[in-house]
Structures are given as C-alpha cells and as structure tokens.
C-alpha positions as CSV (number, residue, x, y, z in Angstrom):
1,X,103.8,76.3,108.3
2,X,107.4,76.2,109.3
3,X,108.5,79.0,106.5
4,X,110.5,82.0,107.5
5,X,108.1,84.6,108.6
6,X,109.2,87.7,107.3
7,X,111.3,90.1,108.9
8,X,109.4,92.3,111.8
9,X,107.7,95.4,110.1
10,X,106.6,93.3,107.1
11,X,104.6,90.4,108.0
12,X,101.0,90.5,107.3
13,X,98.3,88.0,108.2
14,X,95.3,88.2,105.9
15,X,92.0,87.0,107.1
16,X,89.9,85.7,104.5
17,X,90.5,84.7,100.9
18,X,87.7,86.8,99.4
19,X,88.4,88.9,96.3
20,X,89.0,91.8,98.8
21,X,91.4,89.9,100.7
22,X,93.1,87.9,98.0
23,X,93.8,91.6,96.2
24,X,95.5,92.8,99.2
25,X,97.5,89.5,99.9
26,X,99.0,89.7,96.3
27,X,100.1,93.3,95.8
28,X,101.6,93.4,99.5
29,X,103.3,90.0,98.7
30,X,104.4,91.7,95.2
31,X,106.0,94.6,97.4
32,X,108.2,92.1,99.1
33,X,106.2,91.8,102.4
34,X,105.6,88.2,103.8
35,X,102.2,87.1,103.2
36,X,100.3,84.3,104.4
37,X,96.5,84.3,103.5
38,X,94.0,82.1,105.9
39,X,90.3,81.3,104.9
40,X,88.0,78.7,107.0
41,X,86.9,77.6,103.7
42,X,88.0,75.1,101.2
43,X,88.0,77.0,98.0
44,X,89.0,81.0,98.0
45,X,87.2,83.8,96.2
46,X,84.6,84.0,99.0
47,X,81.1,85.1,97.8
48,X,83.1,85.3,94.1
49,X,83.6,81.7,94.2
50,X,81.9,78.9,92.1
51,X,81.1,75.2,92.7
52,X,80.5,72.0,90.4
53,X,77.4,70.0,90.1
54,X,77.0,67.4,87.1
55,X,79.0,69.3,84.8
56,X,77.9,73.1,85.6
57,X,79.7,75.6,87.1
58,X,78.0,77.8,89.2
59,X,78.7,81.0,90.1
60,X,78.2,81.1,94.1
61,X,77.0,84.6,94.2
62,X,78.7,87.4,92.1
63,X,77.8,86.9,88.8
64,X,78.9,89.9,87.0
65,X,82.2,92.2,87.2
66,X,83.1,95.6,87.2
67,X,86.8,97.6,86.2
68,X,88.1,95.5,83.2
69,X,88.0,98.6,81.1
70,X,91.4,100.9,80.8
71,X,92.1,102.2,84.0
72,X,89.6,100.4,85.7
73,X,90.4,98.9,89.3
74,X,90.9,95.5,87.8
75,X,92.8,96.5,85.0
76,X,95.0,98.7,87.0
77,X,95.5,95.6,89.5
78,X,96.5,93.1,86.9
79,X,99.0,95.3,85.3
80,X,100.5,95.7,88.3
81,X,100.7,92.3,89.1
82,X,101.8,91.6,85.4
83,X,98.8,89.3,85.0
84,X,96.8,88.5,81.5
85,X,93.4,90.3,81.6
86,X,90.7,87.1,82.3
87,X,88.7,86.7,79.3
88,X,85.1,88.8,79.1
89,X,82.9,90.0,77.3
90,X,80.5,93.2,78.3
91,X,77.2,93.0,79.2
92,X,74.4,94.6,77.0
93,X,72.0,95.1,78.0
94,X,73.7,95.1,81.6
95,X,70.0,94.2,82.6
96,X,67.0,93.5,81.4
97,X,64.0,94.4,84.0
98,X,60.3,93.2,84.2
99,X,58.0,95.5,86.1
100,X,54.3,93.7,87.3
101,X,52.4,92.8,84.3
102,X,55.2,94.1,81.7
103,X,55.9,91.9,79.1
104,X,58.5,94.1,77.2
105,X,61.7,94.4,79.7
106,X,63.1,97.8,80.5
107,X,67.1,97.4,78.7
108,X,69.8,98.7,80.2
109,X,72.1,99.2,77.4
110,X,75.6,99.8,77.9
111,X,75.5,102.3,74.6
112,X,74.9,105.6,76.7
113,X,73.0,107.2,73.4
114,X,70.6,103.9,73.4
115,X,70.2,104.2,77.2
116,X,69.4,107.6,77.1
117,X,66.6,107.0,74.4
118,X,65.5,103.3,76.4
119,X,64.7,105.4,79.4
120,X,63.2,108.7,77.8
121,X,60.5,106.1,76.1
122,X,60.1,104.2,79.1
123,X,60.0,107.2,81.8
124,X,58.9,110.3,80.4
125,X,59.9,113.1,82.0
126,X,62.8,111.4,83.9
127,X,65.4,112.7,82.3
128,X,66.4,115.7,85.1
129,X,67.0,112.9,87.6
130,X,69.1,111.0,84.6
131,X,70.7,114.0,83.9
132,X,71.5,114.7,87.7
133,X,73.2,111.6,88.1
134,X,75.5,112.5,85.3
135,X,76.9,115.5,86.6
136,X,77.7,114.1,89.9
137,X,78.9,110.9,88.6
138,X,81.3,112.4,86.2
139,X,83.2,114.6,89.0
140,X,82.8,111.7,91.9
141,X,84.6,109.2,89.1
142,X,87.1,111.5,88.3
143,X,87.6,112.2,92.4
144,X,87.6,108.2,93.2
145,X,90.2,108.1,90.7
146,X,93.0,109.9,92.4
147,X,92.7,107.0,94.8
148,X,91.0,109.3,98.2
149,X,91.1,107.7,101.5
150,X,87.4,107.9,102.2
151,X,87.0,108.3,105.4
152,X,90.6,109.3,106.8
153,X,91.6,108.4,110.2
154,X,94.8,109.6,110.3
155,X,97.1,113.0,109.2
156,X,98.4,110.6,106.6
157,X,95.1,109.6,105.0
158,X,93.3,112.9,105.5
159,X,97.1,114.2,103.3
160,X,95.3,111.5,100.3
161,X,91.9,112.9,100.3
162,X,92.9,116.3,100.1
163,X,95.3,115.3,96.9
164,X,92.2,114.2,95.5
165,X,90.2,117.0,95.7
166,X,89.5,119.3,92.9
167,X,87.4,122.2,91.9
168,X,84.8,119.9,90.4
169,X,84.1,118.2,93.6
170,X,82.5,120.5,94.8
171,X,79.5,120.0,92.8
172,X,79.0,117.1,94.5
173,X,79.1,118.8,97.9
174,X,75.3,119.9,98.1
175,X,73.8,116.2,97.4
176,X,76.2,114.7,100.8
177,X,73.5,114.2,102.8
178,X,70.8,113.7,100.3
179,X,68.9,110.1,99.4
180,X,67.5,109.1,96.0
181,X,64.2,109.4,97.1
182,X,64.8,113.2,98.4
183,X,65.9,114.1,95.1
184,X,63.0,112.3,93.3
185,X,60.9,114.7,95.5
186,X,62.3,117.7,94.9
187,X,62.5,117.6,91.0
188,X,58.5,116.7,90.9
189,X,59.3,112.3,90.1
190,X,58.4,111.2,93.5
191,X,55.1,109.7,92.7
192,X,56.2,108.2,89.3
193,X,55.8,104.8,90.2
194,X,57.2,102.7,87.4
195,X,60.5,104.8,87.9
196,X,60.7,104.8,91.7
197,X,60.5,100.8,91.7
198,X,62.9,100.3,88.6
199,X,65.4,102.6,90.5
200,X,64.5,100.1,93.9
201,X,64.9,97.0,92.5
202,X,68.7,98.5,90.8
203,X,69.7,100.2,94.1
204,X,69.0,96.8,95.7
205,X,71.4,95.3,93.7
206,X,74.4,97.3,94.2
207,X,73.4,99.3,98.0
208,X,71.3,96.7,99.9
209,X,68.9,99.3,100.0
210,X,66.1,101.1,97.9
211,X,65.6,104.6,96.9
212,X,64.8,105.9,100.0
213,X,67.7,105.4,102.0
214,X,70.8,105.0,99.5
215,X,72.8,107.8,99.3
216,X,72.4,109.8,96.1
217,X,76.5,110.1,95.6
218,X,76.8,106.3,95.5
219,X,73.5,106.1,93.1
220,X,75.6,108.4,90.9
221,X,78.2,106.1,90.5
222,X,75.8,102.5,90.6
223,X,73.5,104.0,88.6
224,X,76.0,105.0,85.8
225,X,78.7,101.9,86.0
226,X,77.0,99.9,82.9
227,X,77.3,102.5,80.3
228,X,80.6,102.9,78.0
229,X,83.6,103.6,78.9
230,X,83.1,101.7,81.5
231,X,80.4,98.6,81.6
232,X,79.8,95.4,83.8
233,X,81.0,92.8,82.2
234,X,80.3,87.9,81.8
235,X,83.5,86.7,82.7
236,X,84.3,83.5,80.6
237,X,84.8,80.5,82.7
238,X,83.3,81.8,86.1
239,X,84.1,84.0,88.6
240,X,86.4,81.9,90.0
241,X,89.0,83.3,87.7
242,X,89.7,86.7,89.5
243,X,90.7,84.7,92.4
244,X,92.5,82.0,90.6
245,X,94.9,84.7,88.9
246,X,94.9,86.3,92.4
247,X,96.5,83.2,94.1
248,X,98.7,82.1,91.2
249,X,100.7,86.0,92.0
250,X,100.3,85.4,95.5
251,X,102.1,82.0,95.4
252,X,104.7,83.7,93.0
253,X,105.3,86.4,94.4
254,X,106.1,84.1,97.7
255,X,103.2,84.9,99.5
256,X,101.3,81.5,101.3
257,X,97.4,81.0,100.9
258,X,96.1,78.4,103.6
259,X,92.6,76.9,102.9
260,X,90.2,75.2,105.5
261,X,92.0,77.3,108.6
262,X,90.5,79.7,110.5
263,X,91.1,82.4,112.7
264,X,89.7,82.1,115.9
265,X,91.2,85.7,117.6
266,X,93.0,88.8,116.9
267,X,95.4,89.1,119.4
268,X,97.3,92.9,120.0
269,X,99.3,93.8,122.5
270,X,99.9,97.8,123.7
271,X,96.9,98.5,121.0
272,X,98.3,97.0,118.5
273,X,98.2,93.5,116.8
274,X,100.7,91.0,117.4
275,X,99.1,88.0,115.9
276,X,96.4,86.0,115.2
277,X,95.1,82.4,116.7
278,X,95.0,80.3,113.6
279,X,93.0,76.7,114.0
280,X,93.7,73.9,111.5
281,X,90.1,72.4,110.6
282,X,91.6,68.8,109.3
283,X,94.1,68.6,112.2
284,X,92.6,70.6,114.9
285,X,96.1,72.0,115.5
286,X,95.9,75.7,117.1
287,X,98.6,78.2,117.2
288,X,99.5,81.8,117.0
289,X,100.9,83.4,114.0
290,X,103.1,86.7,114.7
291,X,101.8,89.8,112.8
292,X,103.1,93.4,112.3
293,X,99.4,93.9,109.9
294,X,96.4,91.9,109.8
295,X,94.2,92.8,106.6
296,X,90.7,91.5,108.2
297,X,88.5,90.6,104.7
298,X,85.4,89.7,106.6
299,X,82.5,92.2,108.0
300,X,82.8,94.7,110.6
301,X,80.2,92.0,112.9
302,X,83.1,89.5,112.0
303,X,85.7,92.0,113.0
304,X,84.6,92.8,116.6
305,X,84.3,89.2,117.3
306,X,87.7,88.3,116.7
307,X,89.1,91.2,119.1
308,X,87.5,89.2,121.9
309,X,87.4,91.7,124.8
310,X,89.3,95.0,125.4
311,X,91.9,93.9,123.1
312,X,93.3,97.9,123.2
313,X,94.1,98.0,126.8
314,X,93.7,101.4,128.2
315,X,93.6,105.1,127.0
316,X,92.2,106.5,123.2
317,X,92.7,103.5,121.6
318,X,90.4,101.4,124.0
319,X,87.7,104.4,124.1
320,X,87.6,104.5,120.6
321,X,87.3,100.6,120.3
322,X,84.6,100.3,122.4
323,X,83.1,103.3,120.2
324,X,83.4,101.3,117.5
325,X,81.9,98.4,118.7
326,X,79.0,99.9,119.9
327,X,78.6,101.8,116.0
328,X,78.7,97.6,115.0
329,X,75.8,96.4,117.1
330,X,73.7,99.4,116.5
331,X,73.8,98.7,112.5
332,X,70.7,98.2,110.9
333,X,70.3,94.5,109.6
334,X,72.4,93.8,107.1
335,X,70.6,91.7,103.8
336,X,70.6,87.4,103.0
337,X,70.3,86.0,100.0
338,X,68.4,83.2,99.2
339,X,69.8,81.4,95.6
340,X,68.4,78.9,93.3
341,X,70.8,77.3,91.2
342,X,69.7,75.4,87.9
343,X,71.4,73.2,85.1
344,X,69.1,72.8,82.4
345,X,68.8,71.9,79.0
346,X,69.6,75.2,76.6
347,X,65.6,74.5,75.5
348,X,64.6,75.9,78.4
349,X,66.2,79.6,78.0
350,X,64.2,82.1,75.5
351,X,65.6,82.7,71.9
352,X,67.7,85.9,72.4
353,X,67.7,85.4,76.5
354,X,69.9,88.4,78.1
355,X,72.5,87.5,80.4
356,X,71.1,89.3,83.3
357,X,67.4,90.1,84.1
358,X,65.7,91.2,87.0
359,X,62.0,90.4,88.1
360,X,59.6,92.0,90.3
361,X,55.9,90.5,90.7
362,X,53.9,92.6,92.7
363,X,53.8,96.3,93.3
364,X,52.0,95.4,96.8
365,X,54.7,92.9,97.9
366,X,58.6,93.6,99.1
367,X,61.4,94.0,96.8
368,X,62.6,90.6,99.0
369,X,61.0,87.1,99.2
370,X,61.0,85.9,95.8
371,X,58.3,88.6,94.8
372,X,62.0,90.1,93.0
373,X,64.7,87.8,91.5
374,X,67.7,88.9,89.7
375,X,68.7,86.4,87.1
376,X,72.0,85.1,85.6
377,X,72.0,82.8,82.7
378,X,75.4,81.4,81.1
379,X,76.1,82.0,77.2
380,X,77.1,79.3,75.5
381,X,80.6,78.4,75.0
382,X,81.3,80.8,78.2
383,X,82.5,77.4,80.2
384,X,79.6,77.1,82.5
385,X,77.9,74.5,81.2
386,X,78.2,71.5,78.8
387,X,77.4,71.7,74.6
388,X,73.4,71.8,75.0
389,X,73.1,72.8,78.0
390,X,73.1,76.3,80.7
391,X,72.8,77.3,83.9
392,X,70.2,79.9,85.4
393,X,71.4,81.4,89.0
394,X,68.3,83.3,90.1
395,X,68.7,84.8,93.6
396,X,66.3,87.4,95.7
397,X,66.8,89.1,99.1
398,X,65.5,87.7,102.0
399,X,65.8,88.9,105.9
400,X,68.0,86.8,107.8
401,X,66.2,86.3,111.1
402,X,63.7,84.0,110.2
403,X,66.2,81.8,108.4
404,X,67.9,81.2,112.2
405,X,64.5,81.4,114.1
406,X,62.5,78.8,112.3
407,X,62.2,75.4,113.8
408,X,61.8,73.4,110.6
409,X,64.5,75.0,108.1
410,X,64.4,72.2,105.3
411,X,60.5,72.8,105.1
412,X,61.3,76.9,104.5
413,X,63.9,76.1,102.6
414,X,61.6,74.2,99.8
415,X,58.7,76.4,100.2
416,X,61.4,79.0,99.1
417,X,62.7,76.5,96.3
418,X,59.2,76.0,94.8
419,X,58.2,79.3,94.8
420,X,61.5,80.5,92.8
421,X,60.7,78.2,90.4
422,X,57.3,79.1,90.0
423,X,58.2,82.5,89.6
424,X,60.9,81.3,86.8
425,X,58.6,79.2,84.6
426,X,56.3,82.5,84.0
427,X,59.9,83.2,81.7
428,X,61.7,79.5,81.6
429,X,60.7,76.3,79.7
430,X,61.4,74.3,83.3
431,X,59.3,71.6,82.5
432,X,60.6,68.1,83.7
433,X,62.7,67.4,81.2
434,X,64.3,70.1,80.7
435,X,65.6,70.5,84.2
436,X,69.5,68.4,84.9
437,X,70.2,69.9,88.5
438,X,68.4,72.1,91.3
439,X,70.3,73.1,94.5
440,X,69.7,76.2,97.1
441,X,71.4,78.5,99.0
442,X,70.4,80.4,102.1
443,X,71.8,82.7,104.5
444,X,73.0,79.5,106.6
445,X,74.0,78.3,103.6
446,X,76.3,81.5,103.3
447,X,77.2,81.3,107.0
448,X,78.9,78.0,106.2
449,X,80.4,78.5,103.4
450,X,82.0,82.3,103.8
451,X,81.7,82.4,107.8
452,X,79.9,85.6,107.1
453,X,78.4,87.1,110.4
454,X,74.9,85.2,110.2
455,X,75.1,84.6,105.9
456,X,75.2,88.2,105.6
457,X,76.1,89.4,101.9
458,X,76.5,92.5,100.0
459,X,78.2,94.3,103.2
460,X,76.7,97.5,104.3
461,X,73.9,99.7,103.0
462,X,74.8,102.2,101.4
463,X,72.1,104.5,103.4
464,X,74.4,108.4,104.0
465,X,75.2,107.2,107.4
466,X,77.4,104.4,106.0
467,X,78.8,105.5,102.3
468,X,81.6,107.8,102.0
469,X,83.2,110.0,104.7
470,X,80.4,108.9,106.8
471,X,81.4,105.0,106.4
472,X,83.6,102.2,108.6
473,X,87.2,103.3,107.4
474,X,90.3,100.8,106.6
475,X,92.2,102.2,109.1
476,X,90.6,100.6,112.7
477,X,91.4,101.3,116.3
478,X,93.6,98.8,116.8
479,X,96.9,99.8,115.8
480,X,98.1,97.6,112.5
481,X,94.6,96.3,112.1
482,X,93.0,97.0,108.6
483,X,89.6,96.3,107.1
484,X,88.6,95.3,103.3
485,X,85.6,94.2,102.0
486,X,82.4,95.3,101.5
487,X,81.8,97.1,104.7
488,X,84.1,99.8,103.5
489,X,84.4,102.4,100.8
490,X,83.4,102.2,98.1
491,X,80.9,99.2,99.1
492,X,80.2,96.0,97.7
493,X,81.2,94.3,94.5
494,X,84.4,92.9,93.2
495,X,85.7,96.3,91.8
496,X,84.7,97.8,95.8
497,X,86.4,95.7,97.4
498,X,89.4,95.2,94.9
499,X,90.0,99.3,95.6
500,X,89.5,99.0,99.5
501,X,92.1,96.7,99.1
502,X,94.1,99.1,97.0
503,X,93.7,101.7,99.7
504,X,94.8,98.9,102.5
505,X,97.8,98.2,100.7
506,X,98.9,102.0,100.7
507,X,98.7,102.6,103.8
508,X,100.5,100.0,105.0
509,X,103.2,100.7,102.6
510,X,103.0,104.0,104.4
511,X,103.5,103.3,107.5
C-alpha cells in the first residue's frame, strides 16, 4: 500500500473487481496508467465468480459467455492484452426450453438455418417478428461495432456516436421507442401464447424484464446473440477464468488488485473526484487513496451512496447530481436471484442433457418464484466436477423485498430450496443417492458476497427508458467519475459490461 502512486493525471481507483471492473483496470493499467483495483470481497470476478464445495466448482451466477468469436468484445480484449483465448466450446443448442405440459423442449440452435426451421415448426406464423429482429439486429451490430458512446454526455462522446452512424441505422430509427410486446401487436402475434411466454422467459434472461417492457432494439440484439457468427459459449474450467486472465495482465502490466477492502466514500473536491476512503476488512485500517479517475463497477444505487451528500458543491454540476440521484431512487425495482446449487452423481442428468435449459410450470403463475428456472449443468471433463460426477446450478428470479422483510429468513429460504428441487426431479434423477452437495443463494446471499445494492443482479431493465440513448451513461456528474457495469450500455452480461468498460477506458484516455 506504500507503492508509488502514479503521477497526477493518471491514477485511477477502480471500485469493484467484477468483470466490468477488472476489464477496465487492465487495459488502463496496459496504457501505462497507475491502477489499483479494490473489492470488499475475497475472490474477484463478482457475480462471474465461482466457489468450491466437495470437489465442484460452482459457477456463482454467470454461467455462460458471450464475444469469444472474431471480433467479438472478448476476443478484441484479449488481443489487446496479448492474452491466450480461455478455452470454450459453443453452446448448441444455446437453450433448451420447456413450456407447461411440453415434453419436447423448444432448441435454440446456434445453426441460424436449423433455428430458423426449430421456430417455424414450433410457432407458425412467427416468422415476420423473427424476420424483424433480423433486420434491426444486423444494422444495430454493425453500429455497436464502431464502438458509439451510447448515451453521450459530452462534445467528445457525442464526436463517437456520430462516427458510428451510418445510413443503415436508420432502419432502426422507427422501432426507438417501441417494446416487444408493441410489435407483437402490430404484426397480428400478440395473442399467440406459446410465443409471447417463450420470448418472456428469454427476455428475462438477458433484460430483467418480459416482452412487454424490453425495448425492441436490445431484443434484436438478445434475441439474435446465439446464432453463428457469433454464439454464447461453456467456458472450460468455470467462469472464474475471464477474471483470472484479467488479474494476471493487471498485475503485469503493474497495476495492484486489493481483495477484502472496501470503499466506504467517493470523495471530490470542486466537482471532481480526489479520492476514495478505502477500509481494510482484516485490519480495520481506513485511509484515503488520491484519484485523478475512479472507474465505479457497482450499480447506480451503489454509486449514489458512496458520493455521500452534495459531493459537487455548487452550480451545474451539483444540479445535475442531485438530478441524477433523484433518476436513482425513482427506478423501478431492480430483479434477485434466488440459486440452487447441486453436486450430484452424473446418474442423475438425462442421456443427451443440454447444457442450458430453461423451465416454466404454469402459464397462471409469474415468470419468478421457482414457477421458471434456468438451468446450467457441467459437461464432463469441462473441470467442474470430479470423473462421475456434475453439477446442476438452477436459478429463478425472485423480488427482493420479501427476502429483507421476512422475519424467519432460514424458513423462506428452505421452502425456496425444496421447491427448486421439486421442480428439478420432474427432469433430474435427484433421488438420495444420487445427490453429493446442496447449497442456496439468495438476494442476501448476493448482498454479501458482491455488496450489490440489496443482492440486486442483472443491472437495469432494459425497458426504452433505460437501454440505449435513453440509459445511465459512463460519463457521471462528478467530474473524473465513471460508471461500468451492468447499469450501463449495452446492459448486463460479461460481453456488456466488458464493452462499457471499453468505452470507460476511452474516454479517459481522452481526456
């Protein structure tokens, strides 16, 4: 803790070792700037982390990775940090879903021609919405990859976007304020039932929300990700290995990751940062560490708390603070998770099991609460579990008041447990003896373990209010203060907040 600082101009504090932040910490560090990294937590990768149990490895909470194909955000971030691609293999199908009743799983397959014919048979007369998605997907893919600043506070950023914009784009210029569920409507599909809840329960997934509210230009992209050339893709090993190879260029490229510290305060002077208040866990040792840029990786709830009060002083900058803050408490809930992880015996997964599957029970129930679970189950020899054996990471949405309300949180916590696994063994051999380990996570849990605002996870929904141009920016208020994660363009995932970071890091080399 007694290193050279950097000199002024080029010190940056990053808050939070999540994949977001780690990204940002080691390309800035590769430019030359002085880095130091601080997470409350004891292992970094965030809610991209894993954890041991009896021989498994358990992916905390991503379980699946997008951008490892050419020019990908991944790929384009490892060959800039000279780092060896991790080891993968795609996903096909990306998902496997079970509507109510359904036996036979609706495939996701990664081969665009077999997808095409999977959901012609399963959804007749979809294909106009499919087709939709395609032409603004193709435009908004090749827009997001000449790197916009989405949305641009400043002469500077507003300079990027502009460089980014093309004749094409402008296809996707009528659908800006338009929902999935509006354009269902207007092409005749809104009452298709089986479509409108397999589009819910994938929206879910990747915008927190369900047809009705996520923005149509994001359900291009999300909707679109798993087919070739591009894909989602089982990581060999666990997650953990995006922010393993993250550190290892950090720490070589002289930058400092410190583990189990948190920062208590953001601390600016004039409207601008200075530093941040820094809190040893093991040592209870406090003190302030100088700061030209702080790179917050945590959630815009996170980020108001650690201005304190009226950090900007007087003038725009405090007017436009206290805008912002008022923007933060007036967001709609954001989504918990509750997880179930299981080591079992390999008996207990289904001959020809896909990797990912997603369940929903009961037309008449939420797409929450264990009536929907999104499953992950490891492949053998992929390092997650011993010779014999697998692990199953089954996780479903849940609202995150009750979790903090309740006055007997181990007894909702079981009724939760023994429901999943009800739910499960309709699919799972989980008798008895097949079953090595059980453990569960909640949005406590998550509180914890991330120091998420309230176990939060998955950032923002991606409803038109909050996606785009119309979403919490990189750039903040507070002068030198910068935002990654999944509360900003393009939203949540590893490859999201890998590009926020991307964005961070430019205009910081800008300034």
């Amino acid at each position: 803790m007694d290193r050279d600082a950097g000199p002024p101009g080029r010190r940056v504090v990053v808050i939070g070792a999540g994949i977001g932040g780690l990204t940002a910490a080691a390309l800035l560090a590769h430019r030359g700037y002085a880095v130091r990294v601080f997470d409350q937590a004891q292992v970094a990768g965030g809610c991209a982390s894993t954890f041991r149990r009896r021989g498994f490895t358990f992916d905390v909470g991503a379980t699946q990775v997008a951008g490892l194909e050419p020019g990908g955000i991944h790929h384009q971030i490892f060959a800039e940090l000279g780092l060896p691609l991790p080891e993968a293999t795609p996903c096909d199908p990306a998902c496997a879903v079970f509507l109510p009743g359904e036996s036979e799983p609706i495939r996701v397959w990664r081969d665009p021609v077999a997808w095409r014919a999977e959901r012609q048979r399963q959804f007749p007369g979809s294909e106009p919405f499919w087709q939709l998605m395609q032409r603004l997907f193709q435009p908004s893919w090749r827009f997001q990859a000449r790197q916009p600043v989405l949305p641009p506070r400043s002469l500077w950023d507003l300079g990027q976007l502009t460089q980014a914009l093309r004749p094409d784009t402008l296809v996707t210029v009528p659908y800006t304020f338009a929902t999935v569920g509006q354009v269902l409507k207007q092409l005749g599909l809104g009452k298709d039932r089986r479509l409108k809840t397999f589009l819910d329960l994938q929206l879910k997934l990747y915008s927190q929300v369900g047809a009705d509210e996520t923005a149509v230009l994001y359900a291009a992209t999300a909707l679109s990700m798993a087919q070739a050339p591009q894909g989602l893709w089982h990581l060999h090993g666990s997650m953990q290995v995006l922010s393993d190879s993250l550190e290892k260029a950090l720490g070589r490229d002289g930058g400092l990751l410190q583990l189990n510290h948190r920062v208590q305060q953001v601390q600016t002077e004039r409207g601008r940062v200075s530093g941040v208040q820094v809190t040893d866990q093991k040592t209870g040792r406090t003190w302030v560490e100088p700061a030209d840029h702080v790179v917050a990786n945590v959630t815009v709830q996170n980020l108001v708390q650690l201005l304190g009060e009226d950090p900007a002083g007087r003038g725009a900058r405090a007017l436009a603070l206290a805008g912002y803050r008022r923007r933060v408490t007036t967001l709609p809930p954001g989504s918990g998770a509750f997880v179930l992880y299981l080591g079992v015996e390999a008996a207990a997964i289904p001959a020809d099991c896909p990797p990912h599957l997603q369940f929903f029970y009961n037309y008449d129930g939420p797409i929450a609460e264990n009536n929907t679970l999104f499953v992950s189950v490891s492949r053998p020899g992929d390092g997650r579990a011993p010779a014999g054996r697998a692990t199953i990471v089954a996780s479903s949405f849940t609202d995150l008041g009750p979790w903090w309300q309740t006055h007997d949180y181990g007894a909702m916590k079981q009724a939760y447990t023994e429901g999943a696994m009800q739910r499960l063994s309709s699919y799972f051999d989980l008798r008895d003896d097949h079953i090595v380990h059980v453990e569960a996570a909640t949005p406590r849990t998550f509180a914890r373990f991330t120091g998420r605002d309230r176990g939060s996870v998955g950032g923002l929904g991606m409803r038109v209010s909050t996606f785009g141009p119309f979403g919490f920016a990189n750039r903040t208020p507070v002068g030198g203060l910068w935002l990654v994660g999944d509360c900003t363009h393009p939203g949540e995932g590893t490859a999201g907040v890998s590009y926020s970071a991307q964005t961070v890091v430019k205009q910081i080399v800008a300034s």
